[in-house]
C-alpha positions as CSV (number, residue, x, y, z in Angstrom):
1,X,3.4,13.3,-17.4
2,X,0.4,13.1,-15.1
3,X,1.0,12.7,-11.4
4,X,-1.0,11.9,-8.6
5,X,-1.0,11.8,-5.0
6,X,-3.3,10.0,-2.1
7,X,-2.3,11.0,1.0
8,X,-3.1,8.2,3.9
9,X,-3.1,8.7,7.6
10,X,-2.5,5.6,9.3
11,X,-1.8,4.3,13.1
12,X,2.0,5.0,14.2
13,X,4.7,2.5,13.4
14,X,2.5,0.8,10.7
15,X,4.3,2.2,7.5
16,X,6.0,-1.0,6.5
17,X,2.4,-3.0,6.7
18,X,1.2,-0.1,4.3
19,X,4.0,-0.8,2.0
20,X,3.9,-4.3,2.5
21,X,-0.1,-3.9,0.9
22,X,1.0,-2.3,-2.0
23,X,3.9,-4.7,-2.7
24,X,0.9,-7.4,-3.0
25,X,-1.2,-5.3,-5.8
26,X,0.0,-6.8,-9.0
27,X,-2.7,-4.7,-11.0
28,X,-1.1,-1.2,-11.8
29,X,2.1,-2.6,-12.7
30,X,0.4,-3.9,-15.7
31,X,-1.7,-0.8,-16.2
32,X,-1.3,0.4,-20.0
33,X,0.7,4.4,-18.9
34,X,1.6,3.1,-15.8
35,X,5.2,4.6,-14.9
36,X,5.7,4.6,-11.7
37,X,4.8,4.4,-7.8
38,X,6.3,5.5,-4.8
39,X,5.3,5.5,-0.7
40,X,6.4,8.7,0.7
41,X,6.5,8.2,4.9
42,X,6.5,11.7,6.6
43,X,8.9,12.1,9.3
44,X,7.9,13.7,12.1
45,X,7.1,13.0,15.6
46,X,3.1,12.4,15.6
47,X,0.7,10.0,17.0
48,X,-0.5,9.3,13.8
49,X,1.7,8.6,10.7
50,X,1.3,10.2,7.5
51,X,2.0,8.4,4.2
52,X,2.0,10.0,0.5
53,X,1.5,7.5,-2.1
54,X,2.6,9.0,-5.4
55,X,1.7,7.2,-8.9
56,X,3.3,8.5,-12.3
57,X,0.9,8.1,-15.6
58,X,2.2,8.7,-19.4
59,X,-1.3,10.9,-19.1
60,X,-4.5,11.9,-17.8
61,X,-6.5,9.5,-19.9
62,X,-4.3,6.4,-18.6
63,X,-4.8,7.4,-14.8
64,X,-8.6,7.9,-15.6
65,X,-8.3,4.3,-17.3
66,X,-6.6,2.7,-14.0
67,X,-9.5,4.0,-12.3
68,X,-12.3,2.6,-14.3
69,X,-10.5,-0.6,-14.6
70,X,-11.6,-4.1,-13.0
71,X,-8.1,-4.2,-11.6
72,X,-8.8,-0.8,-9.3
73,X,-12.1,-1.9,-8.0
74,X,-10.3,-5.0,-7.2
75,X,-7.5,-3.6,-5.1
76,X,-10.0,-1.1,-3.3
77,X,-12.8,-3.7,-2.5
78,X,-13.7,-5.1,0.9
79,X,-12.6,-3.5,4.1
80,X,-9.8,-2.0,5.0
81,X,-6.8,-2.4,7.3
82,X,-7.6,-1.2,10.4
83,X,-4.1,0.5,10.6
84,X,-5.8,3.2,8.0
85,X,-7.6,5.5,9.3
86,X,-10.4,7.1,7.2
87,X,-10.4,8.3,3.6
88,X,-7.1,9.3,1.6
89,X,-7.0,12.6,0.2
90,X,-6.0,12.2,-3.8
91,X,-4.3,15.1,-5.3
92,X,-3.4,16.0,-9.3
93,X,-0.6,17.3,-10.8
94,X,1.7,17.6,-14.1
95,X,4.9,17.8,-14.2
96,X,6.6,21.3,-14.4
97,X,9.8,20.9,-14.2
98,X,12.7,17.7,-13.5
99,X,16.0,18.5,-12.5
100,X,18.1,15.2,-12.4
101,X,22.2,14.7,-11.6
């Protein structure tokens, strides 16, 4: 499994708007290795809210394929909300280890 990150800071209090963007981009869902995404909202008392947006892949190549795609370039085109502010920070991972009930 291939697992990325993209950390976004964004104005305070504007986490559900954030959410409320991805729950509009249709794309990924139908991404061939597309598993999963989740919005992660850091709790903590700051004047800027932090969110970690985490997407699952079957593998590297399908992630690399997401980003190449029309689909991508759609969903990151034009400007924007001014509730983000500045550039995410993507991180990589695989999976080492999954300990589930």
């Amino acid at each position: 499994m291939y697992i990325t990150t993209n950390g976004i800071r964004i104005s305070k209090g504007t986490s559900p708007q954030l959410v409320q963007l991805f729950q509009t981009q249709e794309g990924i869902k139908k991404q061939p290795g597309f598993l999963n995404l989740e919005i992660w909202t850091q709790l903590q008392d700051d004047p800027e809210d932090f969110c970690l947006v985490v997407t699952q892949w079957k593998s590297k190549e399908h992630y690399d394929n997401w980003i190449a795609s029309d689909a991508f370039k759609r969903s990151h085109s034009g400007t924007h909300p001014t509730y983000i502010l500045g550039p995410g920070v993507t991180n990589h991972y695989k999976l080492g280890l999954a300990v589930s009930l």
